[in-house]
PAKE-169631 format. One line per field, with one value per residue (C-alpha): residue in three letters; residue number from 1; x, y, z. Coordinates in nm, 3 decimals. Each point is the difference from the previous one (the first is absolute). Example, Ala and Ser with C-alpha at 12.3 -4.5 7.8 and 13.67 -1.06 7.14 Angstrom:
<nodes>
baro: (ala,ser)
lumdo: (1,2)
x: (1.230,0.137)
y: (-0.450,0.344)
z: (0.780,-0.066)
</nodes>
This chain:
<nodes>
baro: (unk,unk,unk,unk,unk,unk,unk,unk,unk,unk,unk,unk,unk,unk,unk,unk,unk,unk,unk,unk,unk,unk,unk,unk,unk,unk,unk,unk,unk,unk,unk,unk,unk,unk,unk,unk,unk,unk,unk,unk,unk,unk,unk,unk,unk,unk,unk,unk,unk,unk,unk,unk,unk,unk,unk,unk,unk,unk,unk,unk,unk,unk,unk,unk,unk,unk,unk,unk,unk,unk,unk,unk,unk,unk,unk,unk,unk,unk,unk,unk,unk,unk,unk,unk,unk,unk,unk,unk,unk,unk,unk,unk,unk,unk,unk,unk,unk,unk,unk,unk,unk,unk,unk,unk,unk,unk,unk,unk,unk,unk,unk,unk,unk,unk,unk,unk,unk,unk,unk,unk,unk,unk,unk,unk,unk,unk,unk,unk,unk,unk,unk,unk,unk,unk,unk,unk,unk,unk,unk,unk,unk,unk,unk,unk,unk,unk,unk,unk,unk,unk,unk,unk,unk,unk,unk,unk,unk,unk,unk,unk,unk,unk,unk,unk,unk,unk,unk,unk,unk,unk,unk,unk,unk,unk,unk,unk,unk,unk,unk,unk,unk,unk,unk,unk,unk,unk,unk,unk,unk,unk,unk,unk,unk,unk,unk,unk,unk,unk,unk,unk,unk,unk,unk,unk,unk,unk,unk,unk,unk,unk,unk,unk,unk,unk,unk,unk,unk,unk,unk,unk,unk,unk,unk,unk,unk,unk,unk,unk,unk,unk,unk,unk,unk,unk,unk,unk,unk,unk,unk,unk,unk,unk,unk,unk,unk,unk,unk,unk,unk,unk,unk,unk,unk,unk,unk,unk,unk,unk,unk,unk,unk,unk,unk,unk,unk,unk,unk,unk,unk,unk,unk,unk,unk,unk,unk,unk,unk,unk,unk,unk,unk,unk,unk,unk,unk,unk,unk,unk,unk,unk,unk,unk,unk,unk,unk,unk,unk,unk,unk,unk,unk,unk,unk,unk,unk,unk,unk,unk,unk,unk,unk,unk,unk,unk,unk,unk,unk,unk,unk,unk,unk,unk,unk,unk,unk,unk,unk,unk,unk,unk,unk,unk,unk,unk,unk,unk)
lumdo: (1,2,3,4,5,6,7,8,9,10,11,12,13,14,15,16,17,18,19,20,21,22,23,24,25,26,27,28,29,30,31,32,33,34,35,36,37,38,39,40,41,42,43,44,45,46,47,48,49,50,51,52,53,54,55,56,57,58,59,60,61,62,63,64,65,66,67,68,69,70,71,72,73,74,75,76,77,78,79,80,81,82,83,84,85,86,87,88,89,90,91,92,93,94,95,96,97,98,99,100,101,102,103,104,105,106,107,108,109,110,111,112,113,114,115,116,117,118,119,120,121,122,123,124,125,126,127,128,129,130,131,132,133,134,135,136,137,138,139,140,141,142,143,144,145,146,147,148,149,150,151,152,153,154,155,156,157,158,159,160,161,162,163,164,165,166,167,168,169,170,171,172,173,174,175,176,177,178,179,180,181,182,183,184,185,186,187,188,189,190,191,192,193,194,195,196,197,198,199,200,201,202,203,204,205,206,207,208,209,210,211,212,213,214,215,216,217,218,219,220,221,222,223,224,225,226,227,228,229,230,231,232,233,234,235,236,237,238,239,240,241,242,243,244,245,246,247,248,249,250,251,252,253,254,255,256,257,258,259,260,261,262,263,264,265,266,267,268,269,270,271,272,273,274,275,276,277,278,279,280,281,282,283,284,285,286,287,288,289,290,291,292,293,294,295,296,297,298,299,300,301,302,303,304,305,306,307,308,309,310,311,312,313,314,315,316,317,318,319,320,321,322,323,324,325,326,327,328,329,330,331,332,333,334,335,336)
x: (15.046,0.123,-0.227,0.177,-0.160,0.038,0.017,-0.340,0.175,-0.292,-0.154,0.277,0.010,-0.339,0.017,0.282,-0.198,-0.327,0.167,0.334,0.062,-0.392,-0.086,0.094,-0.304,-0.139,-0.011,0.320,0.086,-0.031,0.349,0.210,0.179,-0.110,-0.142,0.249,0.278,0.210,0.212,0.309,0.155,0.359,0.317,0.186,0.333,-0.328,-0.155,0.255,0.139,-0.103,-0.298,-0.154,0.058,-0.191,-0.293,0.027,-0.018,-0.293,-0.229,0.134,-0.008,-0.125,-0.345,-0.135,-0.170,0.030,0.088,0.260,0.204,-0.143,0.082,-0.203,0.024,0.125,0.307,0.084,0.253,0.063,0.274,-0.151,0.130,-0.245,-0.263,-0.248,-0.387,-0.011,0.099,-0.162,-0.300,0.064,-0.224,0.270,0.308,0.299,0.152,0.365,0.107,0.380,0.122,0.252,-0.251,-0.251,-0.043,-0.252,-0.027,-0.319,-0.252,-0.284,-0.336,-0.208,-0.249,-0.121,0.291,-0.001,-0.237,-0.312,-0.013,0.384,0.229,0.300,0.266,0.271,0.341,0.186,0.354,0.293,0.224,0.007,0.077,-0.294,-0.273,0.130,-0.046,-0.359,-0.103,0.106,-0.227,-0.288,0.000,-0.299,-0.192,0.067,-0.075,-0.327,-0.079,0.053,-0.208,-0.274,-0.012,0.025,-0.336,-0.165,-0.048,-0.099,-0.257,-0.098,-0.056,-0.164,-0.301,0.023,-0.089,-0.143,-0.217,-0.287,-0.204,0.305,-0.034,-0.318,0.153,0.333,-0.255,-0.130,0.318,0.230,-0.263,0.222,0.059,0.285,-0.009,0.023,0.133,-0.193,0.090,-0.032,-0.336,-0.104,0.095,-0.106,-0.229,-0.085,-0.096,0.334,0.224,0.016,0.233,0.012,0.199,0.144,0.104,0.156,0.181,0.302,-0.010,-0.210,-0.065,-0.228,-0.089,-0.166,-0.175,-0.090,-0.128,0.027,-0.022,0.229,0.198,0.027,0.442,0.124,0.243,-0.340,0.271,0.309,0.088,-0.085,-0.362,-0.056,0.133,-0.180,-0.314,0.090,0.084,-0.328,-0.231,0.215,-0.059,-0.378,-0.027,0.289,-0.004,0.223,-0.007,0.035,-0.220,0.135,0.220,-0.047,0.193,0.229,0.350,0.312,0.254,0.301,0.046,-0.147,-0.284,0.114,-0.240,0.038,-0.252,-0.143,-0.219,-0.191,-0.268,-0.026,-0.059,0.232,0.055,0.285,0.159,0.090,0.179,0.139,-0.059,-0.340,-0.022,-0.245,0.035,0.023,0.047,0.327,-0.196,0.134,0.087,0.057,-0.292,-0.051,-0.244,-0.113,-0.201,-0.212,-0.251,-0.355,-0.169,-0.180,0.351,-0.180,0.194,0.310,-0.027,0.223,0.053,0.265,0.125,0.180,0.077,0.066,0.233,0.263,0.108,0.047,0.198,-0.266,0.160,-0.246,-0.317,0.045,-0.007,-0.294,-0.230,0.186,-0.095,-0.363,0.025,0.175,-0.345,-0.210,-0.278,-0.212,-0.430,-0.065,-0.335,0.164,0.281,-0.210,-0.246,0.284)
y: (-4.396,-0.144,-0.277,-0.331,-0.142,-0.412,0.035,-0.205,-0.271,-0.148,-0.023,-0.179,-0.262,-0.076,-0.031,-0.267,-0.174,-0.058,-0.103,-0.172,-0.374,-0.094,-0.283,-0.350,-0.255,-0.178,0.080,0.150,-0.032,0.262,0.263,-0.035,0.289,0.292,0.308,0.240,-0.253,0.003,-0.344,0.130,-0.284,0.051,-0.093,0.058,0.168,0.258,0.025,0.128,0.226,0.333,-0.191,-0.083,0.294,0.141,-0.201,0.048,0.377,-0.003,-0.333,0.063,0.408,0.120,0.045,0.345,0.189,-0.266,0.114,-0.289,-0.142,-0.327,-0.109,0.022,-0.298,-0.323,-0.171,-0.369,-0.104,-0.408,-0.096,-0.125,-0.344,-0.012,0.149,-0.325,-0.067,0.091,0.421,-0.050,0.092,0.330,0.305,0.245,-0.106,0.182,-0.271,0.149,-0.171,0.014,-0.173,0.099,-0.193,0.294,0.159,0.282,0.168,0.032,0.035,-0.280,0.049,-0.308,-0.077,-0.373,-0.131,-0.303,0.082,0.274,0.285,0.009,0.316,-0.120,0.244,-0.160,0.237,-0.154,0.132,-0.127,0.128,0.114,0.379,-0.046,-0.113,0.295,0.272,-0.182,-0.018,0.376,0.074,-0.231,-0.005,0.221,-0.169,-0.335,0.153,0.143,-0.320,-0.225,0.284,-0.035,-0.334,0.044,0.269,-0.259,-0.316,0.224,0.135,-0.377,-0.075,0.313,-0.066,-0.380,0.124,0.341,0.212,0.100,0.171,0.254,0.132,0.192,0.248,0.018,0.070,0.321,0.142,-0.093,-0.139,-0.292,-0.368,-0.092,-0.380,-0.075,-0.329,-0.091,0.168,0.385,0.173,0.337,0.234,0.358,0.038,0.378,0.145,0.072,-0.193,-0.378,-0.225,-0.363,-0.171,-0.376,0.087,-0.283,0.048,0.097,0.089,0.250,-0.058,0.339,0.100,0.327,0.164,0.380,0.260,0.345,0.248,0.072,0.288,0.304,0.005,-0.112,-0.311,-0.180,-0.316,0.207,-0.143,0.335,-0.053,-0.360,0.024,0.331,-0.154,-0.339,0.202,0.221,-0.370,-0.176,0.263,0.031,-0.386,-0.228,0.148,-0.112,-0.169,0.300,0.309,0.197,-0.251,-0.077,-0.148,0.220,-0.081,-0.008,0.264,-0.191,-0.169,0.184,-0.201,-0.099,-0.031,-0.218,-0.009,-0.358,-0.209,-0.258,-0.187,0.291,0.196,0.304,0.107,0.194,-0.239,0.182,-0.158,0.126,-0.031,0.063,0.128,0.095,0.366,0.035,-0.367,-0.220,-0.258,-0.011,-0.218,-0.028,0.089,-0.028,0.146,0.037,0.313,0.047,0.146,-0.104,-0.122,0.355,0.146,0.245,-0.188,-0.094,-0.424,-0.068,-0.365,-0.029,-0.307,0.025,-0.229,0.032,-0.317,0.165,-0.378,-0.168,0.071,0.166,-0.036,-0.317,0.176,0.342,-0.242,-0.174,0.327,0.149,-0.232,0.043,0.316,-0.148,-0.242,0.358,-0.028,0.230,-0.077,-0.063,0.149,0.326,0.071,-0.076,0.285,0.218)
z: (-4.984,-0.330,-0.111,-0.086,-0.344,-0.072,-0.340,-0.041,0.211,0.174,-0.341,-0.132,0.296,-0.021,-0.367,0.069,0.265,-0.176,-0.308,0.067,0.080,0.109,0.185,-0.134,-0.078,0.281,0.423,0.136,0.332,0.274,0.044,0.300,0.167,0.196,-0.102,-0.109,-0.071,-0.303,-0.057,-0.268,-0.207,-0.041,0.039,0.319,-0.164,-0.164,0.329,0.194,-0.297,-0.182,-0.178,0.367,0.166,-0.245,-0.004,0.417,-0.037,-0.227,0.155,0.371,-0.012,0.359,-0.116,0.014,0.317,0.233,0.347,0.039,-0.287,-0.198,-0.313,-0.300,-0.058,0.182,-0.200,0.009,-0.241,-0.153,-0.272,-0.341,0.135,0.269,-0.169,0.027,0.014,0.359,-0.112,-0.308,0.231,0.125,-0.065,-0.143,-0.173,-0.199,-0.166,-0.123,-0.294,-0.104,-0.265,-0.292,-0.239,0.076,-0.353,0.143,0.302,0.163,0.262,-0.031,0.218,0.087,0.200,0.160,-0.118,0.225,0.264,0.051,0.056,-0.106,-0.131,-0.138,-0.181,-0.242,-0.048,-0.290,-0.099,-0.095,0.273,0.322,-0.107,-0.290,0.307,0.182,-0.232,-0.091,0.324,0.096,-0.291,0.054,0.405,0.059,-0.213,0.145,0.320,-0.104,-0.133,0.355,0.174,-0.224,0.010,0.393,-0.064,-0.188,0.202,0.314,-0.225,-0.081,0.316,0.056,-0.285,0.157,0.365,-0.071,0.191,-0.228,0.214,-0.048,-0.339,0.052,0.234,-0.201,-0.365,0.144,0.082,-0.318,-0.267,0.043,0.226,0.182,0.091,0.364,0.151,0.284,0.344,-0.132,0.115,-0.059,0.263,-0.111,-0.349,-0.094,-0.317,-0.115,0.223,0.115,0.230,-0.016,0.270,0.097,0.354,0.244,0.287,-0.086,-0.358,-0.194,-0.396,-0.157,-0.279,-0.072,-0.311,-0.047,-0.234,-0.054,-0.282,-0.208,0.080,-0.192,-0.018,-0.290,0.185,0.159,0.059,0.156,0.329,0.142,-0.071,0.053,0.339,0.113,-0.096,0.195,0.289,-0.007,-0.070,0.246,0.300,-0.089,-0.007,0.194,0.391,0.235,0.283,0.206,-0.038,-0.262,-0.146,-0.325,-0.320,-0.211,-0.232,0.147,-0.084,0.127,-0.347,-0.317,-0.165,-0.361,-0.330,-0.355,-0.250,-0.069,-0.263,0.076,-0.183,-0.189,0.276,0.070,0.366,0.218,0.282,0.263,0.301,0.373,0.332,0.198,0.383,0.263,0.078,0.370,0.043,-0.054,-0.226,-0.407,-0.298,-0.390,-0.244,-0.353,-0.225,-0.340,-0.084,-0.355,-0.188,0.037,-0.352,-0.046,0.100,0.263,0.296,0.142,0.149,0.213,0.124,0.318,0.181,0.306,0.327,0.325,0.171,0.231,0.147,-0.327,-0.343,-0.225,-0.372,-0.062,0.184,-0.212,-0.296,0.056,0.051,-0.305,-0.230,0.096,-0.163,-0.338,0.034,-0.100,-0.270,-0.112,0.003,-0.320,0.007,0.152,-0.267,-0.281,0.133,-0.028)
</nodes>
């Protein structure tokens, strides 16, 4: 399975968040909107024409291993005119600007613009075909850039609300914390494996960290290993509810890989789709696998949920970015 590279993109988006368009001086109010909502500033004639369609393909793409399709992201559009103090407060804007006075096109990142926590993405061109081209260029980034932002206040209110009796178990398996909003508890803690779990009635949220060492092939990150070895730790450890039943990955739609940096830590996403052999129970999961600071291990961190009734795009993102709030124990790497 060819492994899809980003080019250093999450670096770059992170980059742009930390350092772009800070907070103004003084108390800004709370954002408005839901979570995973995009409001795009533009004009209608741009909406409805190549320039929008664009923007729809990239924000509102199905998003990825989802048994049913939902959007990315959710799209609301409002014309320049209208754009008062009332949208000012949303938590994710692309503000399209169009103007034949434009003497540089660009792609501005800015965060807590108006409101907190706030990611707001100026596209400034001169014309409609110049915004185009820039935004066919610049679109994954600006993607990126909402998700992260998305990642980032759940892992806010994570560290507000956490569960801190939760890092001790999750330290002997990875050397590292995750930070647990309140509701997870620990369901299964081994020396090499451990399962945290939020479990209501009808959804699931879990997130799962395990070690093993590293493997003598030369390709320890092909797909082909990462998933034999989550198959072999996820039959050992994740039973059914029947006897012999146990978790495994889903052939009906190949698992994918990209290589990813993050806070200077380097890891291999993988994503697919998660079932219960001998069972009719399954999902999307997402991991990120590693080296341990001594390199002897493979980490692997995995998120997955279980909510057959409901639309799962926001629940998979929630437990995902618990695994973007990974830190190593100081004390532990330093050793090392």
């Amino acid at each position: 399975m060819k492994h899809i590279k980003l080019l250093a993109l999450v670096v770059c988006v992170v980059a742009l968040a930390g350092c772009k368009g800070g907070a103004k001086k003084g108390l800004l109010p709370n954002v408005s909107g839901k979570a995973g909502e995009v409001l795009v500033v533009i004009e209608r004639e741009n909406w409805e024409g190549n320039l929008g369609v664009a923007i729809r393909e990239t924000l509102a793409m199905d998003t990825p291993y989802l048994a049913q399709r939902e959007p990315l992201f959710s799209l609301s559009n409002v014309p320049p005119g209208s754009f008062n103090n009332m949208f000012k407060m949303h938590r994710n804007m692309l503000i399209v600007n169009i103007y034949p006075q434009n003497q540089t096109n660009g792609v501005l990142y800015k965060n807590n613009l108006w409101a907190q926590p706030q990611a707001v993405v100026q596209l400034n061109a001169a014309t409609a075909d110049d915004a185009l081209a820039l935004f066919n260029e610049a679109g994954p980034v600006i993607s990126e850039f909402f998700e992260q932002s998305e990642r980032d206040r759940i892992i806010a209110n994570a560290k507000l609300y956490e569960e801190g009796a939760l890092q001790e178990p999750m330290k002997k398996v990875t050397g590292g914390i995750i930070h647990f909003p309140s509701g997870y508890r620990c369901r299964k803690f081994t020396e090499d494996f451990v399962w945290m779990a939020d479990e209501k009635q009808y959804v699931q949220q879990y997130v799962m960290a395990y070690r093993y060492p590293v493997p003598a092939q030369d390709d320890v990150f092909s797909i082909e290993s990462i998933i034999d070895h989550r198959n072999r730790i996820m039959q050992d450890n994740v039973p059914g509810m029947f006897d012999g039943s146990y978790m495994t990955t889903s052939t009906a739609e190949v698992p994918t890989t990209r290589s990813l940096r993050y806070k200077g830590r380097d890891f291999m996403e993988t994503r697919g789709f998660w079932e219960v052999h001998g069972d009719f129970m399954g999902g999307p999961f997402v991991s990120h696998s590693f080296y341990s600071p001594d390199g002897k291990d493979i980490i692997v961190l995995e998120a997955f949920v279980f909510a057959p009734r409901y639309d799962k795009r926001q629940y998979l993102r929630q437990v995902e970015s618990l695994l973007y709030s990974f830190e190593w124990d100081k004390a532990e790497k330093d050793e090392k």
